[in-house]
Structures are given as structure tokens and as C-alpha cells.
VEXZANU-548560 format. One record per atom (N, C-alpha, C, O, CB): residue in one letter; x, y, z. Coordinates in steps of 0.02 Angstrom, whole numbers, padded with zeros to 5 digits, always signed. Glycine has a CB too. Example, Ala and Ser with C-alpha at 12.3 -4.5 7.8 and 13.67 -1.06 7.14 Angstrom:
A+00660-00284+00390 A+00615-00225+00390 A+00660-00165+00390 A+00712-00166+00423 A+00565-00224+00452 S+00642-00112+00354 S+00684-00053+00357 S+00645+00002+00394 S+00670+00057+00402 S+00704-00030+00286 
% end
This chain:
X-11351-03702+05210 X-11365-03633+05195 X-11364-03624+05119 X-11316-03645+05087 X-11315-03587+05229 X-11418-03590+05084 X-11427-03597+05031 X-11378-03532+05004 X-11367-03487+05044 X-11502-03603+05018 X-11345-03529+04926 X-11290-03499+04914 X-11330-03432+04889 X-11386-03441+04864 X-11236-03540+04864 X-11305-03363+04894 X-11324-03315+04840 X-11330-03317+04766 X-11324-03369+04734 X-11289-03273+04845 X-11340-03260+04740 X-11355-03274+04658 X-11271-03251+04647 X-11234-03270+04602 X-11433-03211+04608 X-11257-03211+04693 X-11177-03176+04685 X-11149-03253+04698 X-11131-03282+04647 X-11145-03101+04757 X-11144-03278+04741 X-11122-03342+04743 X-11131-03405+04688 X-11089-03449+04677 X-11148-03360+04798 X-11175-03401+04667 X-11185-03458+04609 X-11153-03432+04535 X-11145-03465+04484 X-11274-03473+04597 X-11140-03372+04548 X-11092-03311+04481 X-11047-03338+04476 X-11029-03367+04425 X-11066-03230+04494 X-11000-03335+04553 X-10945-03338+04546 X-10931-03417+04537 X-10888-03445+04502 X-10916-03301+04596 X-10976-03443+04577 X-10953-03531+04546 X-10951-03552+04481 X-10930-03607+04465 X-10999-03587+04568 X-10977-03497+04432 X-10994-03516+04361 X-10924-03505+04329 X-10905-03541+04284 X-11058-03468+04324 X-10882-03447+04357 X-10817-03426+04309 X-10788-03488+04277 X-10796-03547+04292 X-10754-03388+04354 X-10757-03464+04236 X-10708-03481+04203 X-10663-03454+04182 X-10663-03393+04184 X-10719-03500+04172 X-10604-03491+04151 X-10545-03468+04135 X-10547-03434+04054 X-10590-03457+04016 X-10495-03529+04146 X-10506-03386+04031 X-10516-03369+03970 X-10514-03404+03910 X-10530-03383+03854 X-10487-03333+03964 X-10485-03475+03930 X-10465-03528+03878 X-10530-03586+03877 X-10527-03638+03845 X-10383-03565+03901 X-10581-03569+03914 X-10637-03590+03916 X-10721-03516+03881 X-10781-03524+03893 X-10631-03617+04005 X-10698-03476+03853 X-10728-03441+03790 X-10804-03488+03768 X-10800-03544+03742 X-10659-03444+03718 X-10853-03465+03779 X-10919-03500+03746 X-10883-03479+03690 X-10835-03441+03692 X-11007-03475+03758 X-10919-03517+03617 X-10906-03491+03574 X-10975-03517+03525 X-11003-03570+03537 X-10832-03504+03559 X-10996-03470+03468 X-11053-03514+03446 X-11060-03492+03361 X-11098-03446+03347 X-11131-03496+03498 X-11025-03523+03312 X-11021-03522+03253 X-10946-03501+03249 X-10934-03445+03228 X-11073-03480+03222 X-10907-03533+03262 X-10846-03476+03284 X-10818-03452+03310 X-10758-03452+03321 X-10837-03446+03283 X-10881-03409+03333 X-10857-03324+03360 X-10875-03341+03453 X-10916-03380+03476 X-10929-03235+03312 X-10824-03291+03490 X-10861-03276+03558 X-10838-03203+03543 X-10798-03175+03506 X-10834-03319+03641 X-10896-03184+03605 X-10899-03142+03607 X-10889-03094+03674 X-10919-03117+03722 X-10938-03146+03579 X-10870-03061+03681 X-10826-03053+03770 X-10878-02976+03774 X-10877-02944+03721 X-10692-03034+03775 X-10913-02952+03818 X-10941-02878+03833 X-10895-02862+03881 X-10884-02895+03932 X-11020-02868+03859 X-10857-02785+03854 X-10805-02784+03903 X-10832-02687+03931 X-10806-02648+03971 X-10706-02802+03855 X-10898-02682+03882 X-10924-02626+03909 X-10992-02590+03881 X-10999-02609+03823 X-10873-02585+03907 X-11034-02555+03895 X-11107-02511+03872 X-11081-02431+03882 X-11058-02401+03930 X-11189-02530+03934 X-11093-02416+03828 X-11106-02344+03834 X-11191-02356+03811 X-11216-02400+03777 X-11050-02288+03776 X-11231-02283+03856 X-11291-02269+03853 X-11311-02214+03841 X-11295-02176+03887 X-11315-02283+03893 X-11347-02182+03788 X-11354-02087+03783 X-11438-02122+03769 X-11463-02167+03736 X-11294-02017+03691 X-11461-02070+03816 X-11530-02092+03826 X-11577-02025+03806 X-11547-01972+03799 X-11540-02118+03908 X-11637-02026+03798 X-11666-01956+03800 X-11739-01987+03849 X-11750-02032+03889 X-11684-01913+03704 X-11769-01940+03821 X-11847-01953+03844 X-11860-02011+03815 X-11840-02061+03845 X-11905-01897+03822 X-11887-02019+03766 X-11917-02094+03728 X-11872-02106+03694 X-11897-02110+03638 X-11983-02098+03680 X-11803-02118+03689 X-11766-02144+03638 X-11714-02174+03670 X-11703-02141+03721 X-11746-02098+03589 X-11668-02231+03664 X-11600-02248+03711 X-11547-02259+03653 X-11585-02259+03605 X-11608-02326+03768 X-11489-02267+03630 X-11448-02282+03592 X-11384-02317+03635 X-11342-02283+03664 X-11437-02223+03553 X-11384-02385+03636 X-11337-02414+03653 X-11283-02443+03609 X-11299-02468+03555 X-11360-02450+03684 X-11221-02441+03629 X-11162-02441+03602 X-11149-02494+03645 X-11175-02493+03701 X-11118-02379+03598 X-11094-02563+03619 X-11069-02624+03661 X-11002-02615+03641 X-10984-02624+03582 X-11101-02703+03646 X-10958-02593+03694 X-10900-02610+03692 X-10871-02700+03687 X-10873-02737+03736 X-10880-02572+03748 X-10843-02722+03615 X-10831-02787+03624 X-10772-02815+03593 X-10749-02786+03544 X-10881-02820+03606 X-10739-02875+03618 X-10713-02911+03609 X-10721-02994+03566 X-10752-03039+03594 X-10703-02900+03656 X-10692-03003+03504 X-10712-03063+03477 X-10668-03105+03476 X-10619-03082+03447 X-10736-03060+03422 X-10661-03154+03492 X-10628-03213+03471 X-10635-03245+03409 X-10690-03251+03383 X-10641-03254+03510 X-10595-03261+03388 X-10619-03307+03318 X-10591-03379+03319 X-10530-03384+03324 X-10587-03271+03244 X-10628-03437+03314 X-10572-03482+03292 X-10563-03522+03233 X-10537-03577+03222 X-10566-03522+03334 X-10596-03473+03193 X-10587-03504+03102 X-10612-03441+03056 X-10655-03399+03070 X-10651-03587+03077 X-10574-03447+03003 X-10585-03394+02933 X-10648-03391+02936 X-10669-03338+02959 X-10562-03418+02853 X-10696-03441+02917 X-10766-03419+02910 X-10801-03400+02963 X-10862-03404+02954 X-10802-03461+02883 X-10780-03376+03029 X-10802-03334+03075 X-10801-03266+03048 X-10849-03229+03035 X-10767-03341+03133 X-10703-03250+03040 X-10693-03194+03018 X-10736-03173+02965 X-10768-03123+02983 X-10634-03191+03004 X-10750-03194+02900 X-10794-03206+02830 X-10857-03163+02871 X-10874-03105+02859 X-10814-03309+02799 X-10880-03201+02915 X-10969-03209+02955 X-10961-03132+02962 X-11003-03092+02941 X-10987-03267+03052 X-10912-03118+02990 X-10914-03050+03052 X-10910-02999+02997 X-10947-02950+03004 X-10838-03041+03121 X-10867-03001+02938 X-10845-02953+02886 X-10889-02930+02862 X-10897-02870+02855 X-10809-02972+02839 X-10940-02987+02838 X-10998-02996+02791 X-11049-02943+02833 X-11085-02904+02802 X-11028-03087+02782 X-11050-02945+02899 X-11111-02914+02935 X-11074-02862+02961 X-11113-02824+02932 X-11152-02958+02992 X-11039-02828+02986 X-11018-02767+02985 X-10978-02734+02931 X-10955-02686+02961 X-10990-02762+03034 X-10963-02732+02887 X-10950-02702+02820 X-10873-02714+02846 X-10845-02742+02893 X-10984-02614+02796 X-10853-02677+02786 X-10763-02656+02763 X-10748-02600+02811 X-10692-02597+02837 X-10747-02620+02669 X-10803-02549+02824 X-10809-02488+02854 X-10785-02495+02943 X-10751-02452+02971 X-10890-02464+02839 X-10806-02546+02969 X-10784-02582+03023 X-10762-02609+03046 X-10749-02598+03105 X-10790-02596+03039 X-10738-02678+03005 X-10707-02720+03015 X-10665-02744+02950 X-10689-02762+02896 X-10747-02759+03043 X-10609-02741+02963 X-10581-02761+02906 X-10552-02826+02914 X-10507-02836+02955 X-10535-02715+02885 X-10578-02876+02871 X-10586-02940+02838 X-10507-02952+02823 X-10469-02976+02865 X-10639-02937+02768 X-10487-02932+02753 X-10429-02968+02745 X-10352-02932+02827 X-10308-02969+02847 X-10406-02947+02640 X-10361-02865+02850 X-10333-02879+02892 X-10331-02922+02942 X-10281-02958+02947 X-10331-02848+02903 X-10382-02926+02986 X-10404-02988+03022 X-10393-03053+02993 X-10372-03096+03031 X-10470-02986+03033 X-10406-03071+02925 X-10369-03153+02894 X-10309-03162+02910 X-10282-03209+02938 X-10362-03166+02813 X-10285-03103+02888 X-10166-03108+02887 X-10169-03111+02983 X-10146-03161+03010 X-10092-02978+02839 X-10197-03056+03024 X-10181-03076+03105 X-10188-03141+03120 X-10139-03170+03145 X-10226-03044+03157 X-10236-03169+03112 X-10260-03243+03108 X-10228-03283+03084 X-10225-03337+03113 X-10310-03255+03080 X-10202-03274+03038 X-10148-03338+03005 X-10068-03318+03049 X-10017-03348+03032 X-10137-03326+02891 X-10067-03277+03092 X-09983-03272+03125 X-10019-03276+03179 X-09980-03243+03213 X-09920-03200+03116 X-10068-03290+03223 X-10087-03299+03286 X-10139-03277+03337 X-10164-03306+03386 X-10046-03289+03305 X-10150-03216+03312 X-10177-03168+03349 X-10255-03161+03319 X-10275-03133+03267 X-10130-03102+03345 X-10295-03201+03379 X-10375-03229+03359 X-10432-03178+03374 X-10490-03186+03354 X-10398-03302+03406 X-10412-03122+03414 X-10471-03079+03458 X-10449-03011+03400 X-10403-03002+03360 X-10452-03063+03572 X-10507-02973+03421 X-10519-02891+03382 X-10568-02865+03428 X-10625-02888+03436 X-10554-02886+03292 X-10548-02825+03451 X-10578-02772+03495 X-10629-02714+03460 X-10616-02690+03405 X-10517-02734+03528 X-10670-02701+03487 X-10731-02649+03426 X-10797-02638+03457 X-10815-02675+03503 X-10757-02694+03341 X-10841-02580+03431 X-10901-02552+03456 X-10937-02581+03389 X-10919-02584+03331 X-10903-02463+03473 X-11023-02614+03440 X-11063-02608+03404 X-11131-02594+03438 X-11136-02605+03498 X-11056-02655+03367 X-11196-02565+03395 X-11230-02577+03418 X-11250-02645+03439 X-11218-02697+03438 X-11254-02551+03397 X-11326-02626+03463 X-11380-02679+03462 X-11389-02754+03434 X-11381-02813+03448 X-11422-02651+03434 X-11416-02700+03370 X-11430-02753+03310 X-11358-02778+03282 X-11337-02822+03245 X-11476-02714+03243 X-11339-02740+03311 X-11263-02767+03269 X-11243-02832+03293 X-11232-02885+03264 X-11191-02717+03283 X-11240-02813+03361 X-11213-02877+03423 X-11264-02955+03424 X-11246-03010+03443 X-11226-02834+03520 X-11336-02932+03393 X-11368-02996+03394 X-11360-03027+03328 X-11360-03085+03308 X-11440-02990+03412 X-11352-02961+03300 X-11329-03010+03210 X-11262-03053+03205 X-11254-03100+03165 X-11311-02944+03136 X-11213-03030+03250 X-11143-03073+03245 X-11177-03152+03266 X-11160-03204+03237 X-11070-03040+03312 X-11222-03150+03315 X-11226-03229+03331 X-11182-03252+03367 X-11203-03305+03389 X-11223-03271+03279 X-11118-03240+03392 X-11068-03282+03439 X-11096-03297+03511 X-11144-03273+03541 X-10996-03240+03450 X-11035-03361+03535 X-11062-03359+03616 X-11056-03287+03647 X-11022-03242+03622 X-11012-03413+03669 X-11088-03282+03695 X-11110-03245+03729 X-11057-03248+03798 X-11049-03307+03813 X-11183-03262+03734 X-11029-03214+03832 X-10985-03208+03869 X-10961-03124+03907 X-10957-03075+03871 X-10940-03241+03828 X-10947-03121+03980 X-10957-03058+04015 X-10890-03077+04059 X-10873-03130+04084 X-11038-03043+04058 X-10859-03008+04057 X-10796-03018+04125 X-10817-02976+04170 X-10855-02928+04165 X-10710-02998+04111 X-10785-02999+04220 X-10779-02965+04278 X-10769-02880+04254 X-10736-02862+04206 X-10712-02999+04322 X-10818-02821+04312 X-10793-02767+04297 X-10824-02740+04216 X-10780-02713+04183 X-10715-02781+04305 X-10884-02743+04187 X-10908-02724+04137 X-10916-02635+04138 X-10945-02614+04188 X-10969-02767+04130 X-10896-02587+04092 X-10862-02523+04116 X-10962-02493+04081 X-10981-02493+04023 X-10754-02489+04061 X-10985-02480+04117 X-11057-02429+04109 X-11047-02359+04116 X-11024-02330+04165 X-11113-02443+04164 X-11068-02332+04055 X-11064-02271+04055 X-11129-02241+04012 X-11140-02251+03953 X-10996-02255+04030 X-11170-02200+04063 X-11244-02206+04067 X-11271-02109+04063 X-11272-02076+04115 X-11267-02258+04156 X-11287-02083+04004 X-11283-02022+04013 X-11364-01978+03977 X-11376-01965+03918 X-11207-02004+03978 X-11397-01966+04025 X-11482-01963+03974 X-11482-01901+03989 X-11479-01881+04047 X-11566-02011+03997 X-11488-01855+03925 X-11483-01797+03906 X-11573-01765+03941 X-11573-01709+03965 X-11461-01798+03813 X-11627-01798+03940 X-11686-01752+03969 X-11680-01755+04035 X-11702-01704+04061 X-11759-01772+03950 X-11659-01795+04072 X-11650-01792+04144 X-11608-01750+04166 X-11622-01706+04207 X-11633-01845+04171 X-11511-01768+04121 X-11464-01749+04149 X-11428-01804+04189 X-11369-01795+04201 X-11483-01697+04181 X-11455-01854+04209 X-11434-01883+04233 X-11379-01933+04207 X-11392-01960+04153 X-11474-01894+04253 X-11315-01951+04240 X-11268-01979+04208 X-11215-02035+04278 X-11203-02019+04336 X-11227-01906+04167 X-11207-02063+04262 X-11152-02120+04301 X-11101-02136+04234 X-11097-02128+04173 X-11200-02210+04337 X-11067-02164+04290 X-11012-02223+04247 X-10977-02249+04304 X-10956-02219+04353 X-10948-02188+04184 X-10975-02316+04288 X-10986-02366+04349 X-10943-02452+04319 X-10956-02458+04259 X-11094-02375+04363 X-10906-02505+04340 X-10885-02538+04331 X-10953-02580+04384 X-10969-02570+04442 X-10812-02529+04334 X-10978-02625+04334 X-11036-02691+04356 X-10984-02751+04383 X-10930-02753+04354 X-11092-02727+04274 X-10993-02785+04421 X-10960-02852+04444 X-11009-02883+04474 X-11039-02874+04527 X-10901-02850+04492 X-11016-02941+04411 X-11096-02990+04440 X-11076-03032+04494 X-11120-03073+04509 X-11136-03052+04377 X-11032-03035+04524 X-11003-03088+04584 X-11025-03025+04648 X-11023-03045+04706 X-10891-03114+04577 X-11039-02971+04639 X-11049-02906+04692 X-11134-02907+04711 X-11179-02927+04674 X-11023-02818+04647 X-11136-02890+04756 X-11206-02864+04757 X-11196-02779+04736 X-11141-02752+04743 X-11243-02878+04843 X-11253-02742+04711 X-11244-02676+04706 X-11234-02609+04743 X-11290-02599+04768 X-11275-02670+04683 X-11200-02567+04757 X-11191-02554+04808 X-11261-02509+04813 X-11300-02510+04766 X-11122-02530+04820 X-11278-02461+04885 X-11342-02435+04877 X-11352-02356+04813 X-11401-02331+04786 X-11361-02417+04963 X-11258-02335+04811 X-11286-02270+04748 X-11300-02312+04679 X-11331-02284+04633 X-11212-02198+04726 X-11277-02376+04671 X-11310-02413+04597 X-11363-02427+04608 X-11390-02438+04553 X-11284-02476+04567 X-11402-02435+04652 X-11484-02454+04661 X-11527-02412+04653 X-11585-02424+04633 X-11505-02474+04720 X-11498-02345+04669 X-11545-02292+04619 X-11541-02268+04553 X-11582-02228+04531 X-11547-02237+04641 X-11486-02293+04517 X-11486-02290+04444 X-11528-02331+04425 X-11557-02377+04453 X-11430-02303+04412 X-11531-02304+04356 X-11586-02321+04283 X-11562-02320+04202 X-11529-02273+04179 X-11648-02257+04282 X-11575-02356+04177 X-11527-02380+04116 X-11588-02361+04073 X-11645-02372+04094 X-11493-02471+04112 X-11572-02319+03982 X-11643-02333+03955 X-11657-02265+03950 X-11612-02225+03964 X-11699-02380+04001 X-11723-02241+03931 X-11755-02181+03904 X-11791-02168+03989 X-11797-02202+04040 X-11819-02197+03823 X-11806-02111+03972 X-11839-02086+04049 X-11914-02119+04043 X-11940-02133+04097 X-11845-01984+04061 X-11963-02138+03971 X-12039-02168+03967 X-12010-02228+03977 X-12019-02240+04037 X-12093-02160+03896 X-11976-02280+03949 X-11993-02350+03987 X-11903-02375+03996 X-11871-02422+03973 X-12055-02417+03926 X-11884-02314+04045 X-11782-02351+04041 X-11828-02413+04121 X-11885-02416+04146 X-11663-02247+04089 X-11769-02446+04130 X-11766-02504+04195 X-11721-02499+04245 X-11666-02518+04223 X-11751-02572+04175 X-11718-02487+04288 X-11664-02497+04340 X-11633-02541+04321 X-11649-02590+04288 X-11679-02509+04403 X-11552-02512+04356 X-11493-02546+04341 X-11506-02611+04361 X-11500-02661+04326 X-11433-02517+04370 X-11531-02608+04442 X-11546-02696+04478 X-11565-02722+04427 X-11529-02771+04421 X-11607-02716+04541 X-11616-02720+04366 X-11666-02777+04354 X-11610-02794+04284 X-11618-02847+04254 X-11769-02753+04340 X-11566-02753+04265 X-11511-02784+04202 X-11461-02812+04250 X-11437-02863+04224 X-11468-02717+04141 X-11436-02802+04306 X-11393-02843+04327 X-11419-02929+04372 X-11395-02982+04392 X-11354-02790+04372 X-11469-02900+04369 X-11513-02967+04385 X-11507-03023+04322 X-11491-03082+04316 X-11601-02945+04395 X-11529-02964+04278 X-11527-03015+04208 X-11481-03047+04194 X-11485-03108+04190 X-11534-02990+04148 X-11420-03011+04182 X-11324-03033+04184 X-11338-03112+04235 X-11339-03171+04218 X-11251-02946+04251 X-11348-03071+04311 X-11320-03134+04336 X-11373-03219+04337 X-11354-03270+04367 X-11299-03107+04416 X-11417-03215+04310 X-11494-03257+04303 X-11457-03318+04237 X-11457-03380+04238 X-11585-03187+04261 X-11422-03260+04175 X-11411-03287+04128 X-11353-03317+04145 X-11349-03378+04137 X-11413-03252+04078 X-11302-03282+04169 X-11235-03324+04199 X-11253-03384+04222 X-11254-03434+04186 X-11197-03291+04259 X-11269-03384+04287 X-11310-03449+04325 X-11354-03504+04263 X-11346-03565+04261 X-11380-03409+04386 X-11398-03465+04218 X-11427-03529+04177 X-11386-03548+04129 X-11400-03603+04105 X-11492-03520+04142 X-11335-03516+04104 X-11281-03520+04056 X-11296-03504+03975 X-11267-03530+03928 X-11255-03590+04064 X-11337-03466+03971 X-11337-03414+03918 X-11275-03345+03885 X-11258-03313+03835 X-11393-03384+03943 X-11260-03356+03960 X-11195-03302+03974 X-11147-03343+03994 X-11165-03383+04037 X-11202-03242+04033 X-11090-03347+03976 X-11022-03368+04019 X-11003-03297+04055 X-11014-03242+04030 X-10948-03398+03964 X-10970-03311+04126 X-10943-03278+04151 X-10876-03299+04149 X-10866-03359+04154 X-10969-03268+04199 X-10803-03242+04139 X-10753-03266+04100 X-10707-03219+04177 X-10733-03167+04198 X-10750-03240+03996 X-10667-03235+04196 X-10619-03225+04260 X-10538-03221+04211 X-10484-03213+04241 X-10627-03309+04329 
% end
């Protein structure tokens, strides 16, 4: 019997001490906020970084300013132990860091498009199938947003090819 895509998810987990990591840095999505309109979407990534060297920290400082991230605090945490920093970024922000790529269980969506009105907030678990009130959500601008299915498709496609770690 051939396995689900929920099934091939969950065979992918790993433990937290197994972190993709890629220049450095991982990167953990521990959530999306979404304010959408008609033609416009603005996404916000709730995230988590790992670091496991100064010139990660350096990398990350350099590309989100002083204003965000503060550099020499993060050096002194780092030198007594403490490797992760929790923080919002966009988009461009999140593809400019460059780190592995990595998703936990339970990703917190919170989805609110001002021309519709329409709004959720919803905890994703790519090991789940969706239940049927997430199958009528839509992520995105009301001219070209996507159903939720076809981003959680994406999550779990990339998990399975390993673009994504899935982290347990």
C-alpha cells in the first residue's frame, strides 16, 4: 500500500538537534501573518534562527540592520551559549538571510484580507490532512491570492523533496 504525502511528512521529521542549516544560519518558520487587500498581500514570517558561528550572526546583522537585530547583543548571547533569536521578517527579508530552510509542527496562520473581510487563524500541521473549513480558505490578495491546499501542498512536496526540513 502506497504511503500518503501526510505519511512521507512525517517519515521526514527530525529531531531539533538535526536543524538544516545553510551558511550558518537555520532557519525555523514558527508562523505567517497575512493582511491582504484586493491586489496587494503583505506577509510577515514569524521566525526563529539558529546560529552556529559569529559570521552567521555578522551575515544576519549586516542584512537586517541595528534597527532589528542587534549584532553585538546576539555576539555576547553566543559566546555564553544561547545560539537561536526569535524575530519577524518579511519576504525579501527571509530570502535575503539565505539559511536552511526548516518548518515545525503546528505553523500559527493568521490570515486577514481587508476587501473581502475575510479572516482565519489556524495552526497548519503538514503530517494532517486539512480539515474541510481549511479547504475553503485562501491565502494572498483577492486578484491572484491561492488556496490554502495548494501552499500546504507546497510545505509538504518540499518537506518530502528536502528543500524544507520538517523539525518535531
Amino acid at each position: 500500500m502506497a504511503m500518503t504525502l501526510e505519511q512521507k511528512v512525517a517519515k521526514k521529521a527530525k529531531g531539533l538537534d538535526k536543524l538544516k542549516y545553510k551558511k550558518g544560519l537555520a532557519i525555523v518558520l514558527l508562523g505567517i501573518e497575512e493582511e491582504a487587500s484586493e491586489h496587494k498581500c503583505n506577509s510577515r514570517y514569524r521566525i526563529r534562527m539558529y546560529f552556529k558561528s559569529k559570521a552567521a550572526i555578522k551575515r544576519v546583522g549586516d542584512i537586517l540592520g541595528s534597527a532589528y537585530f542587534d549584532k553585538k547583543e546576539m555576539l555576547d548571547r553566543f559566546e555564553r551559549g544561547q545560539v537561536s533569536k526569535d524575530t519577524y521578517v518579511d519576504g525579501y527579508e527571509r530570502w535575503k538571510l539565505d539559511g536552511g530552510e526548516n518548518i515545525i509542527k503546528d505553523v500559527k496562520y493568521d490570515y486577514f484580507n481587508q476587501y473581502s473581510g475575510h479572516k482565519y487563524f489556524d495552526a497548519l500541521d503538514p503530517t494532517k490532512a486539512l480539515t474541510e473549513a481549511q479547504e475553503d480558505y485562501y491565502t494572498g490578495s483577492v486578484s491572484d491570492g491561492e488556496s490554502l491546499s495548494e501552499y500546504i501542498l507546497y510545505l509538504k512536496q518540499s518537506i518530502v523533496d528536502g528543500s524544507i526540513q520538517y523539525i518535531i
